[in-house]
C-alpha positions as CSV (number, residue, x, y, z in Angstrom):
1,X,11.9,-14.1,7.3
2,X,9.9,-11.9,9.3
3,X,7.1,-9.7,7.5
4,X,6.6,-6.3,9.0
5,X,3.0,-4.9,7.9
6,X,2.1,-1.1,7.9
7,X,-1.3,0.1,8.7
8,X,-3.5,3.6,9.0
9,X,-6.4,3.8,10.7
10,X,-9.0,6.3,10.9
11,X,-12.9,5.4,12.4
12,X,-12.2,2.2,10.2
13,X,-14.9,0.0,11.8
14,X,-16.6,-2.2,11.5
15,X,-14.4,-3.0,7.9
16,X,-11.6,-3.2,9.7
17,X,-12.9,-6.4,11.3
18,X,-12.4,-7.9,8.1
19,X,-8.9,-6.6,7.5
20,X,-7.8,-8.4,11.2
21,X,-9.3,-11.4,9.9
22,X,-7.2,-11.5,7.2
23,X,-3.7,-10.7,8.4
24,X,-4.1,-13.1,11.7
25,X,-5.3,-15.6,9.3
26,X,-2.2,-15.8,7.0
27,X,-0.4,-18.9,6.9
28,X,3.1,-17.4,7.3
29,X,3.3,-16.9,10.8
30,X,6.4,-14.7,10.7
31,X,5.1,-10.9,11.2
32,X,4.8,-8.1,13.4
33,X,2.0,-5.4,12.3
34,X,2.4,-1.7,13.2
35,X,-1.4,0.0,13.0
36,X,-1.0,3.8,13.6
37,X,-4.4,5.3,15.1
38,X,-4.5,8.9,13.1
39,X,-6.5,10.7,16.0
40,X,-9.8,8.7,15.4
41,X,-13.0,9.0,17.3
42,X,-12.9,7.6,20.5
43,X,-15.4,5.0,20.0
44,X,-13.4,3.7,17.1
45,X,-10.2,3.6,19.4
46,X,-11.6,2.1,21.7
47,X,-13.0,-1.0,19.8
48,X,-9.9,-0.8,18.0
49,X,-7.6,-1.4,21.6
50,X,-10.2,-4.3,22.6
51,X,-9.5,-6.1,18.9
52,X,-6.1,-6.0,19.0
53,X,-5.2,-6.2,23.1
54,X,-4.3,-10.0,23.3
55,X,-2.4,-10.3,20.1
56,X,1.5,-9.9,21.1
57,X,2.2,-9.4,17.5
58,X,0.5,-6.5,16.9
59,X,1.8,-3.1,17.7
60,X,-0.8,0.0,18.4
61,X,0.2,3.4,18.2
62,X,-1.4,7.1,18.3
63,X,-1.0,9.9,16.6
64,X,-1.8,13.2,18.5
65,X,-3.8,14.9,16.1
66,X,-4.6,13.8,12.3
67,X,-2.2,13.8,10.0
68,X,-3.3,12.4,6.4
69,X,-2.5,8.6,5.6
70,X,1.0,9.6,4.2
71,X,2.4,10.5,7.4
72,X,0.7,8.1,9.3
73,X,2.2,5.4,7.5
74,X,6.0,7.4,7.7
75,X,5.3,6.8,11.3
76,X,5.0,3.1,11.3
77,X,8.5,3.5,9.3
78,X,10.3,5.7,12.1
79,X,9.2,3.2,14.8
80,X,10.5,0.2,12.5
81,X,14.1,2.0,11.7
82,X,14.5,2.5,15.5
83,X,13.3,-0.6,16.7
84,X,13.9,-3.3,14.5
85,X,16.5,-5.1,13.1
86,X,17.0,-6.3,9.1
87,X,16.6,-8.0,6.7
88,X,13.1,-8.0,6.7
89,X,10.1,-7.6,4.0
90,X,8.3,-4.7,4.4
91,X,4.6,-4.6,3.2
92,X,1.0,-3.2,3.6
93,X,-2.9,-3.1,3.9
94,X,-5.2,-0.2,4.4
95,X,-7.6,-0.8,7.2
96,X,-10.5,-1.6,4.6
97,X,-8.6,-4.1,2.5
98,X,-8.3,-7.8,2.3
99,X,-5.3,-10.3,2.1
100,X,-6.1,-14.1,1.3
101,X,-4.4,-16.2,3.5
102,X,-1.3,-17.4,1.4
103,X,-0.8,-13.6,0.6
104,X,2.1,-13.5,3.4
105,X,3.6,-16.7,2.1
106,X,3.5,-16.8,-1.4
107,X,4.8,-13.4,-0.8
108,X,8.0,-15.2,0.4
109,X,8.4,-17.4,-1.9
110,X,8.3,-15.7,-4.7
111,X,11.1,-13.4,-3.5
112,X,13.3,-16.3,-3.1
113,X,12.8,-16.7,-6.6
114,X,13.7,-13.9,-8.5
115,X,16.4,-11.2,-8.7
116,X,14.0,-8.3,-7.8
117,X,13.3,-6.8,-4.0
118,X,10.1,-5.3,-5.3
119,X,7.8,-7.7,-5.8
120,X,3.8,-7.3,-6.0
121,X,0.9,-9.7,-7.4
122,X,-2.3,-9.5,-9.0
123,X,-5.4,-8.5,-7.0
124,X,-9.5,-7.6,-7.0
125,X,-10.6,-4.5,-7.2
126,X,-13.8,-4.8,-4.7
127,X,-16.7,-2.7,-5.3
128,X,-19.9,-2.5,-3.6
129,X,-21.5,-4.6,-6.3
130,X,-18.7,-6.7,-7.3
131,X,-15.1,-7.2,-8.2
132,X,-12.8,-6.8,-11.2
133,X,-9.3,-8.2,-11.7
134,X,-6.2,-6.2,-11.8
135,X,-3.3,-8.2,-13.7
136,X,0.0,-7.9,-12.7
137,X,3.3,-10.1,-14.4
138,X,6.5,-9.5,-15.6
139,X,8.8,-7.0,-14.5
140,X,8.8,-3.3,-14.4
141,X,11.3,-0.2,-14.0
142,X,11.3,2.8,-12.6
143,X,10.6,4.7,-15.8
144,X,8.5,2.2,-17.2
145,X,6.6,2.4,-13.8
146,X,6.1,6.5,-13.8
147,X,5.0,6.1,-17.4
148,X,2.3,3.2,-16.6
149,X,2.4,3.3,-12.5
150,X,1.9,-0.6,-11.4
151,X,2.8,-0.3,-7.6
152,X,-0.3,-1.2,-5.5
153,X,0.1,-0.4,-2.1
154,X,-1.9,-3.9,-1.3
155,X,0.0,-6.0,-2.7
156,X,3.7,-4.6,-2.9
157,X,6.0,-6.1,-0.5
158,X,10.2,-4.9,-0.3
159,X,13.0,-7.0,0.5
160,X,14.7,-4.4,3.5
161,X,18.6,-5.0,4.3
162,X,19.3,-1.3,4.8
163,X,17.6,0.7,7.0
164,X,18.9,3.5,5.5
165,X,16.1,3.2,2.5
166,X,13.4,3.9,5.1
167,X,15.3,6.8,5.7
168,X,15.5,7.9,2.2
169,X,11.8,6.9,0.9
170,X,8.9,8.5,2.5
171,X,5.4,9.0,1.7
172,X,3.8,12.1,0.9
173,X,2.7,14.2,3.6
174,X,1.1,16.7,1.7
175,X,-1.5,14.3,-0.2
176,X,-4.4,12.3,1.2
177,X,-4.4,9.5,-0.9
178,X,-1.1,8.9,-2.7
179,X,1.8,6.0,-2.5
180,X,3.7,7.0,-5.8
181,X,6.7,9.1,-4.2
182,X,7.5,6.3,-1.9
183,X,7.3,3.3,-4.0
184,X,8.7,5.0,-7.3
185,X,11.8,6.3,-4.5
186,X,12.2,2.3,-3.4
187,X,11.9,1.6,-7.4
188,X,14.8,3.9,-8.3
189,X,17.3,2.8,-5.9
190,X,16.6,-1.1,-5.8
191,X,16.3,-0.8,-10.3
192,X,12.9,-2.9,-10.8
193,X,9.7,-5.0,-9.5
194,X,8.4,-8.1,-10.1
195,X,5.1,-9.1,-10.4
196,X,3.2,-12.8,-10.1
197,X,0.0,-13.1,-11.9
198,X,-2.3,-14.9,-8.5
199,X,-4.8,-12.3,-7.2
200,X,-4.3,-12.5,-3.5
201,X,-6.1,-9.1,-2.3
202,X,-9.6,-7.6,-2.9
203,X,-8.8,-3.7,-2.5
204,X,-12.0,-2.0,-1.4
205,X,-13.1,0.8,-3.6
206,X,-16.8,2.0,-2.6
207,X,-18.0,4.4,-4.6
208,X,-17.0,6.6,-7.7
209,X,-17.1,9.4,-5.3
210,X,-15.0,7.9,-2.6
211,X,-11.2,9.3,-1.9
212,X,-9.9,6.8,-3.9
213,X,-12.5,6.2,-7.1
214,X,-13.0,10.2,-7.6
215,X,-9.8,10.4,-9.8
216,X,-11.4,14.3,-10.3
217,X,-10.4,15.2,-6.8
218,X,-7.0,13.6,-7.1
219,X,-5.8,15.6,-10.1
220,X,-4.2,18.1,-8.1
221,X,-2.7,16.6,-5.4
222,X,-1.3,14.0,-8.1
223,X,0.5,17.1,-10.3
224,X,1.9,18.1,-6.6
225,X,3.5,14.0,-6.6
226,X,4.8,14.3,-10.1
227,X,6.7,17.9,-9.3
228,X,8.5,15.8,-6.5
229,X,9.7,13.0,-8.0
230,X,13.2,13.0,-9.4
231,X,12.7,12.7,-13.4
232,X,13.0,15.3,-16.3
233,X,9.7,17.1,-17.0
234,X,8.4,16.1,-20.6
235,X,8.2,12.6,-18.7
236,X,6.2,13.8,-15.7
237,X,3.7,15.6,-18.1
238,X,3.3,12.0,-20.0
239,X,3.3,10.2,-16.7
240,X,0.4,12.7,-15.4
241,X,-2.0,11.6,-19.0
242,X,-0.7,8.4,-18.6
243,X,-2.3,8.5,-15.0
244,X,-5.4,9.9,-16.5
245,X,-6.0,7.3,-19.0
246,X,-5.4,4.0,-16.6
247,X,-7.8,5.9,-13.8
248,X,-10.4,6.3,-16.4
249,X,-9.5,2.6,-17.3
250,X,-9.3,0.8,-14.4
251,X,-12.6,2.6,-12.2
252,X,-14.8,3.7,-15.1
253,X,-14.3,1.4,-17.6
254,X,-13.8,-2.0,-15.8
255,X,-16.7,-0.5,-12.8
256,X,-19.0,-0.7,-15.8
257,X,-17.4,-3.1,-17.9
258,X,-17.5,-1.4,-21.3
């Protein structure tokens, strides 16, 4: 089964060097990775073409200006709808993140295993200081999941055998940091997830004040999510405290461990 791995990239070095590592490391062997260039620096582009030139497996392409992560990602998906062919299992890593190397594998087995095409596994959240574990088992719906969102990004991986879901599910081009829409759109058509409890990822989170610890700065653009996903309003309103509580949970609580 072939593995097709999404990635945006914006002056991403020198983490990203870690992030290669990790995906041309993986044991599965099976995998083509589509890295979209969201208008970076030059000097970042350019160490970013050396990297990746000899690897046949990889796929570089360029955005003309910058468009936000959301986009960039929905143009990994365009090129994958009009150039590949399924089934296939869709999956992906941030250009600052970290797969183990049975990530890919494991990955495939468990999917093999179990009724779900949604499937994601535990992983570390990786601070500057040190890590903390994010558990993930059992299964999940799509309400339980806008009630108590449990989608990384990381370590999230769909079972594609219509091409027409790519079509359907898109990431939010109006948000800088935000996967909800198109995991919770993948949720509602394919009915659940399933998760294994192995960490196999260290997501890097940097600072409190970073894009993706400051949950402050995200409050707006994650009421703008909520208002377009499909699912009566007195359940948005307790997804959005819900969201509240389990940032305040997992970055401020488990940063300090209190």
């Amino acid at each position: 089964m072939n593995f097709y791995i999404v990635t945006p990239f914006y002056n991403s070095f020198p983490l990203f060097i870690r992030t290669y590592e990790s995906v041309i490391s993986q044991t599965h062997s099976s995998w083509k990775w589509l890295i979209v260039d969201d208008h970076s620096d030059a000097s970042h582009l350019t160490e970013l073409g050396l990297l990746v030139a000899n690897n046949p497996e990889i796929v570089l392409l360029q955005n003309d200006g910058v468009k936000g992560a959301g986009n960039t990602r929905n143009v990994a998906l365009d090129y994958i709808c009009h150039s590949y062919e399924q089934p296939f299992i869709l999956t992906f890593i941030d250009a600052d993140d970290i797969w183990y190397p049975d990530f890919l594998k494991k990955t495939l087995e468990y999917i093999g295993n179990v009724d779900s095409s949604i499937i994601s596994c535990s992983y570390y959240l990786d601070w500057e200081d040190g890590k903390s574990l994010i558990h993930l088992k059992g299964e999940s719906t799509f309400m339980s999941n806008l009630l108590n969102y449990r989608m990384p990004c990381l370590t999230t991986s769909i079972y594609i055998d219509d091409i027409s879901l790519l079509k359907d599910c898109r990431f939010s081009s109006e948000l800088r940091v935000n996967d909800q829409p198109f995991f919770l759109c993948m949720l509602k058509k394919l009915k659940k997830i399933s998760y294994f409890d192995e960490p196999l990822a260290f997501y890097k989170v940097g600072r409190l004040d970073s894009v993706s610890g400051n949950k402050v700065k995200q409050i707006l653009p994650k009421i703008t999510a909520l208002k377009n996903i499909d699912a009566p309003i007195y359940l948005k309103i307790i997804a959005f405290f819900s969201w509240v509580y389990y940032g305040v949970s997992k970055y401020y609580l488990k940063r300090y461990k209190l």
